[in-house]
C-alpha positions in Angstrom: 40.5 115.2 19.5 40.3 111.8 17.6 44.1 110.2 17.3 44.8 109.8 13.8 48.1 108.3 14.2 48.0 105.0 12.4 49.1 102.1 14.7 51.6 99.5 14.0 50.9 95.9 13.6 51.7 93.9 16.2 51.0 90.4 14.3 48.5 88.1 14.8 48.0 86.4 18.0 49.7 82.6 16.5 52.2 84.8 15.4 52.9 86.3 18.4 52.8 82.8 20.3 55.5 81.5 18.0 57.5 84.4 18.7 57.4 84.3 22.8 57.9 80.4 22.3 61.1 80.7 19.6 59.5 78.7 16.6 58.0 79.8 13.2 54.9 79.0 12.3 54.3 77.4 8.9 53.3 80.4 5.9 50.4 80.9 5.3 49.6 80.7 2.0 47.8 82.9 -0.4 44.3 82.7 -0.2 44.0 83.2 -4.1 45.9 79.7 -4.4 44.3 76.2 -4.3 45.6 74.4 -1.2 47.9 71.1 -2.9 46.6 68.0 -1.5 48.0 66.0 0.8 50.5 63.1 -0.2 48.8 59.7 -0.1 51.2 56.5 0.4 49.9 53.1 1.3 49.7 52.2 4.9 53.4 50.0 5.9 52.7 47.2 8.5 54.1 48.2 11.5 55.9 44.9 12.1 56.5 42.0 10.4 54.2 38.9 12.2 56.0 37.5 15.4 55.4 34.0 13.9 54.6 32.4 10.6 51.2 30.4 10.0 52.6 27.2 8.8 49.5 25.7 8.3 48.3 24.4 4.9 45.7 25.9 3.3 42.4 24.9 3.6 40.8 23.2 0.7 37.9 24.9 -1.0 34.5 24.2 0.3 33.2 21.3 -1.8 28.8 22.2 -1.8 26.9 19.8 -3.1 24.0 20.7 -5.6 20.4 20.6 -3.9 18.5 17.9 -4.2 15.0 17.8 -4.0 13.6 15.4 -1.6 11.4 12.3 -3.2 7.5 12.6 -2.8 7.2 9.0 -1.0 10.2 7.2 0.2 11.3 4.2 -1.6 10.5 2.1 1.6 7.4 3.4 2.3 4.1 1.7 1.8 2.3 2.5 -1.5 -1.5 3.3 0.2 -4.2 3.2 -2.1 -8.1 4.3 -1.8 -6.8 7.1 -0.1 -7.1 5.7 3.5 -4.3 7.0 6.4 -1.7 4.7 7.6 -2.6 2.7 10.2 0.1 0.8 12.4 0.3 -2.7 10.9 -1.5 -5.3 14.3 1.3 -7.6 14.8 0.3 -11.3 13.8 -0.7 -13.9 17.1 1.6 -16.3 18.0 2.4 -18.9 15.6 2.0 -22.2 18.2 -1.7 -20.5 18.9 -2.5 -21.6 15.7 -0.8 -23.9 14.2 -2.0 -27.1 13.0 -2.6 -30.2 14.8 0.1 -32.2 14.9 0.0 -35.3 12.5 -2.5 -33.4 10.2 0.3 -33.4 7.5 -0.7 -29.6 6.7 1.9 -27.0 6.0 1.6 -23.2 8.4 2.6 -19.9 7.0 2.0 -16.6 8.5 0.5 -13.8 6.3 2.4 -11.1 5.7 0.4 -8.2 6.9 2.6 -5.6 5.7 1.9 -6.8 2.1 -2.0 -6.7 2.7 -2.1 -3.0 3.7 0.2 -2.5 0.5 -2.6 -4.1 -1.5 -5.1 -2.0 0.2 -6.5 -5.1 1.3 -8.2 -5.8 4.9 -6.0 -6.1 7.5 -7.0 -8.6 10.4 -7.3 -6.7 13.7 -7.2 -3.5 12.0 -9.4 -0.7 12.5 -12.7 -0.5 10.6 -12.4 1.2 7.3 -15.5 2.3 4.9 -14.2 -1.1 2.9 -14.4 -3.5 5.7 -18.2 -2.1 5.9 -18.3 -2.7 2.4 -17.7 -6.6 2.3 -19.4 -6.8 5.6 -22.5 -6.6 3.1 -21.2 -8.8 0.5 -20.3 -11.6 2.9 -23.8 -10.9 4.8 -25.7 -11.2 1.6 -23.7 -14.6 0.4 -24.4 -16.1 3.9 -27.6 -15.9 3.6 -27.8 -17.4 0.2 -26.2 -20.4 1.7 -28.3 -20.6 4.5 -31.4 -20.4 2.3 -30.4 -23.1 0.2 -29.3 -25.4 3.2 -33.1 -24.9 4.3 -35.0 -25.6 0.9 -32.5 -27.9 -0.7 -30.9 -31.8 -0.4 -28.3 -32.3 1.8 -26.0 -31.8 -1.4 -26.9 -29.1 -2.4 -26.6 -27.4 1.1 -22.8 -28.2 0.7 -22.7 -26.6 -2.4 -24.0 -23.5 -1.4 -20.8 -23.0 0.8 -18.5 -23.0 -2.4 -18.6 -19.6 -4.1 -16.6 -18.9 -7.5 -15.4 -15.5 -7.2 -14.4 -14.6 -11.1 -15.1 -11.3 -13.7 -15.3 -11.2 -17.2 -11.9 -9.8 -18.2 -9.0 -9.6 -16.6 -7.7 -6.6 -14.2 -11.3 -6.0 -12.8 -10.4 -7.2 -9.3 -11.3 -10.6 -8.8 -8.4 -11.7 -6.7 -8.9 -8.5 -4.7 -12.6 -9.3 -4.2 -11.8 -12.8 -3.2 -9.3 -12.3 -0.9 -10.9 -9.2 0.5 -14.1 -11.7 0.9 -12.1 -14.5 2.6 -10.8 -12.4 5.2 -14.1 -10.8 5.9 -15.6 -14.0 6.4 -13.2 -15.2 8.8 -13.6 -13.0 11.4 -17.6 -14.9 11.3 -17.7 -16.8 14.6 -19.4 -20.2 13.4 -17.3 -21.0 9.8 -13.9 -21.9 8.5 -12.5 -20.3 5.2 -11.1 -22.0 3.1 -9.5 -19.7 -0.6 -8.6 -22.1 -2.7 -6.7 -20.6 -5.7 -8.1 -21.6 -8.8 -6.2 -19.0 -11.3 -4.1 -21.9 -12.7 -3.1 -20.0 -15.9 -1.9 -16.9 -13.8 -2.3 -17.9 -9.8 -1.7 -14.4 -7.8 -3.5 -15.6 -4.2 -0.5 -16.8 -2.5 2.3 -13.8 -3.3 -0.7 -11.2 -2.4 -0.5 -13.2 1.1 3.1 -13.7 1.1 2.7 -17.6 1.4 4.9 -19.8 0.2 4.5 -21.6 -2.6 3.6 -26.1 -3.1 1.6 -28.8 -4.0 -2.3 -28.0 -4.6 -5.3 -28.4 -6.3 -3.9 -29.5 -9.6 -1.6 -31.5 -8.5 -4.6 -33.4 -6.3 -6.6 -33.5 -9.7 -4.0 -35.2 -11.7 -3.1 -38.0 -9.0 0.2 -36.6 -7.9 -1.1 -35.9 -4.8 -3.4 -38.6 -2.7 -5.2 -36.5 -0.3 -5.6 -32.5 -1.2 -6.4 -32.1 2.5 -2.6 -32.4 3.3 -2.1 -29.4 0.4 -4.0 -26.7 2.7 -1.9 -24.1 4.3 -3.0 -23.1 7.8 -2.5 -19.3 8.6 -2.3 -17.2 11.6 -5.6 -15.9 11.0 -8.1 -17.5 13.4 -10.1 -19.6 10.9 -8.5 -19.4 7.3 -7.0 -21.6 5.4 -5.2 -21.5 1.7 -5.0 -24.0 -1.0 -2.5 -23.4 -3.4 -3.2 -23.8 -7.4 -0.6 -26.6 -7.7 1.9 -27.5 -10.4 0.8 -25.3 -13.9 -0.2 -28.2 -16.9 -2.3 -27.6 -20.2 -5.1 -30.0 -19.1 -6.6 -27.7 -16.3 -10.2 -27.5 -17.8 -10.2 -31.2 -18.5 -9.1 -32.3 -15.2 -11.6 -29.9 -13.8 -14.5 -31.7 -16.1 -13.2 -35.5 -14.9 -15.1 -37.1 -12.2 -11.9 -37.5 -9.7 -12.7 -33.3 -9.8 -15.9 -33.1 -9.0 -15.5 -35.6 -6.2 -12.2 -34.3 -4.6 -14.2 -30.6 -4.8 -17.5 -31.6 -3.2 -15.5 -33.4 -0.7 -13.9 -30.0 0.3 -17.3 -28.8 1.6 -18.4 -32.1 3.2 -15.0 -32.7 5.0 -16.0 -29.9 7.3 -19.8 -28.6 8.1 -18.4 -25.4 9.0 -16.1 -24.7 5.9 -16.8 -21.8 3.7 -14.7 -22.4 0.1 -13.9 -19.5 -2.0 -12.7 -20.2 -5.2 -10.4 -17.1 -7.1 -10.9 -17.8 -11.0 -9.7 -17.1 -14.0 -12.0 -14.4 -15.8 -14.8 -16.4 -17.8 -14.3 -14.5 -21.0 -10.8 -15.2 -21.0 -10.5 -19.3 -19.6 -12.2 -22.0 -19.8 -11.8 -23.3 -16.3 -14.6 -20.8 -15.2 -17.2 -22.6 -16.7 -16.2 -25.7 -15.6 -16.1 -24.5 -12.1 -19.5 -23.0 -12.4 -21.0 -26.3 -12.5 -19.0 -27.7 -9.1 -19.9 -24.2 -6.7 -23.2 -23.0 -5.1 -22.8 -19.6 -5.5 -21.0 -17.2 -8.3 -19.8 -13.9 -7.0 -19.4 -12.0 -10.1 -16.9 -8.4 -9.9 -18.1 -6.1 -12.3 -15.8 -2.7 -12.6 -17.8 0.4 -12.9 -15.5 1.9 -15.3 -14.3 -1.3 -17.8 -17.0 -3.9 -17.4 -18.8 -3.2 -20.4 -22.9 -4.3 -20.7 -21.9 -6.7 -23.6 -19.5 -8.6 -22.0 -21.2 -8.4 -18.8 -24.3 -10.3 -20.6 -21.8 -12.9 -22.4 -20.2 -13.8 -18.8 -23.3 -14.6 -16.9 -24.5 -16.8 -20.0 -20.8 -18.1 -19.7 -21.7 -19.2 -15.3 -25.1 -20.3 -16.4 -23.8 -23.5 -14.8 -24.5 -22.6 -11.6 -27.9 -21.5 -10.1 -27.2 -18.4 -7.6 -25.0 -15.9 -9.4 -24.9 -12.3 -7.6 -22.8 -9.4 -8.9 -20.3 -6.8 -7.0 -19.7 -3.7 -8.1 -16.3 -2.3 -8.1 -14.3 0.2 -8.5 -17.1 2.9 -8.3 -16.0 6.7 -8.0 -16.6 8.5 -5.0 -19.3 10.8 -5.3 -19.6 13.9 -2.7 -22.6 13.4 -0.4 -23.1 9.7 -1.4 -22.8 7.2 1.6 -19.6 5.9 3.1 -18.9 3.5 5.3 -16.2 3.1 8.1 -16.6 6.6 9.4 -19.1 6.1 12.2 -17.1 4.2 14.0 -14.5 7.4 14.5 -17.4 9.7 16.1 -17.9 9.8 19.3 -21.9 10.3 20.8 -23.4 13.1 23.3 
C-alpha cells in the first residue's frame, strides 16, 4: 500500500550546508524580479607611486615634411647624347709634357671633367659611337691634305693643313665640331694640332677646355705681340696645342685682310711640317671674319645641323667660303633612327 503521507521539506542542500556550518545564505530572490545590476565604481590605485618622475617632459616630436629627392644631383655631371658615365682617365703628368724650356710658351692642363660635361671626347676614354664618328671626318680631311701635298706647290701643301671649321648661323655646333675634330686628330701618330680660336666676336674654345685665358692671335695681328709662336698654350694632351683669340678690338676682319695676317697665318703651317691648324670661326652668315679666313685655309669644314640649317642659307654660306678651294660639309645633330648604323658599339662585344 502506496504511502500517501506527504513528507516534509528538509531544504535544499545550500541550505542545509549553511545550517550545519552556522551562516545564512544570501535570499534568493524572486524569480519574477529582474536581477539589479551590479554597482560600478572606478578602479582606486592601490598605492600612491613609491617615487615621483621628476623629469621634464619631453618635447613634441618635431617631423619634418617629405621631401622629394632631386632627379640629378646639383653636383653631378649633366651627360648628353645619352651615353653612360664613364670614369673621367686622369690627365698624364704635367713635366711629361710640358714645354721646352726657353720656348716662352705657356702649359695648361685640360679640364677633363668639363669635356665629358660637354659631351665632348675625352682623351684616353673608351670608344663611343662619336669618337667613330670623327674618326671619319678627320680620315676624310687627311686625305684631302695629303692629296693636295701630292698635286700642288709646296704652298699650297701647307695650306691644306689649315682647315676653317665654321656654320652658317650660330648654335649649330661649330665649336663642338672643332674641338671634337682637334682632339680626334691628336691621337694621329705623325701630326701636331694646333686649335687656334678664331671666334673673336664671341671666343668659347678656351672655357670649353678650362684653359686660361692671354695673349693671341689678335693681339699678334695688331703688333702687340712680336712672335704668336710664344701665344700657344701647350696641353697635357700628347700633341695639341691652343691659341687663344687674343685681346677683342672692332678691326678683326681688317687685320685678318692686312698682309702682316696672311703672313703670320701661313707661317703657322710652315713653322712645323707636322702641324695640323684648326681654325673655330665665327658663323659666315653672321661675321665677316669667315670670309676673310676662307681665303688664308686649305680646307673648310662646314657643320650643317639637320634640324636648323636651312637649304637657303646653306647655299648663301658656301658662296660666302668660295674663297677657298676644298670645302666639305658635316652633318650634325641628326636624330637617331632605330635600325640605322651606330658606331662605338662593336668594340663592347666580345667574339666566339
Amino acid at each position: 500500500m502506496n504511502d500517501q503521507t506527504p513528507r516534509r521539506y528538509r531544504g535544499s542542500l545550500i541550505e542545509r550546508a549553511a545550517a550545519a556550518n552556522q551562516f545564512a545564505p544570501a535570499p534568493t530572490p524572486p524569480t519574477d524580479q529582474p536581477v539589479p545590476p551590479l554597482p560600478v565604481s572606478r578602479a582606486e590605485p592601490l598605492a600612491p607611486p613609491l617615487v615621483q618622475d621628476q623629469r621634464e617632459p619631453l618635447p613634441p616630436l618635431q617631423v619634418e615634411p617629405e621631401r622629394t629627392p632631386p632627379l640629378v644631383e646639383p653636383d653631378a655631371p649633366v651627360l648628353r647624347r645619352g651615353t653612360a658615365a664613364d670614369p673621367v682617365p686622369p690627365a698624364p703628368p704635367h713635366p711629361d709634357y710640358a714645354p721646352e724650356p726657353g720656348s716662352g710658351r705657356r702649359f695648361a692642363p685640360i679640364d677633363r671633367q668639363a669635356l665629358v660635361e660637354g659631351g665632348m671626347l675625352v682623351p684616353g676614354g673608351t670608344i663611343t659611337s662619336l669618337a667613330e664618328e670623327f674618326r671619319m671626318v678627320k680620315r676624310q680631311l687627311l686625305l684631302t691634305a695629303r692629296a693636295v701635298a701630292a698635286a700642288d706647290t709646296v704652298k699650297a701643301a701647307d695650306r691644306a693643313r689649315m682647315i676653317l671649321v665654321c656654320s652658317a648661323q650660330p648654335n649649330e655646333g661649330k665649336t663642338f665640331c672643332a674641338i671634337n675634330l682637334a682632339l680626334s686628330m691628336a691621337a694621329e701618330k705623325d701630326v701636331e694640332i694646333l686649335l687656334v680660336d678664331a671666334d673673336f666676336a664671341k671666343p668659347d674654345v678656351l672655357e670649353r677646355l678650362g684653359l686660361p685665358q692671354g695673349p693671341g692671335l689678335l693681339d699678334a695681328l695688331a703688333g702687340a705681340v712680336d712672335d704668336v709662336e710664344a701665344c700657344i698654350v701647350d696641353t697635357d694632351v700628347p700633341q695639341l696645342s691652343v691659341l687663344p683669340a687674343g685681346t677683342k678690338t672692332t678691326s678683326d676682319t681688317e687685320l685678318l685682310a692686312s698682309d702682316r695676317a696672311r703672313a703670320i697665318l701661313d707661317g703657322l703651317a710652315q713653322a712645323n711640317p707636322r702641324r695640323i691648324v684648326i681654325f673655330d670661326s665665327p658663323p659666315a652668315l653672321a661675321a665677316s671674319p669667315a670670309a676673310v679666313l676662307a681665303l688664308h685655309v686649305g680646307q673648310v669644314l662646314l657643320v650643317v645641323r639637320a634640324d636648323r640649317t636651312s637649304e637657303s642659307d646653306l647655299r648663301e654660306a658656301v658662296s660666302t667660303l668660295d674663297g677657298c678651294e676644298h670645302i666639305q660639309l658635316v652633318l650634325n645633330s641628326v636624330s637617331f633612327q632605330p635600325g640605322g648604323r651606330r658606331f662605338g658599339t662593336y668594340y663592347g662585344e666580345t667574339g666566339k
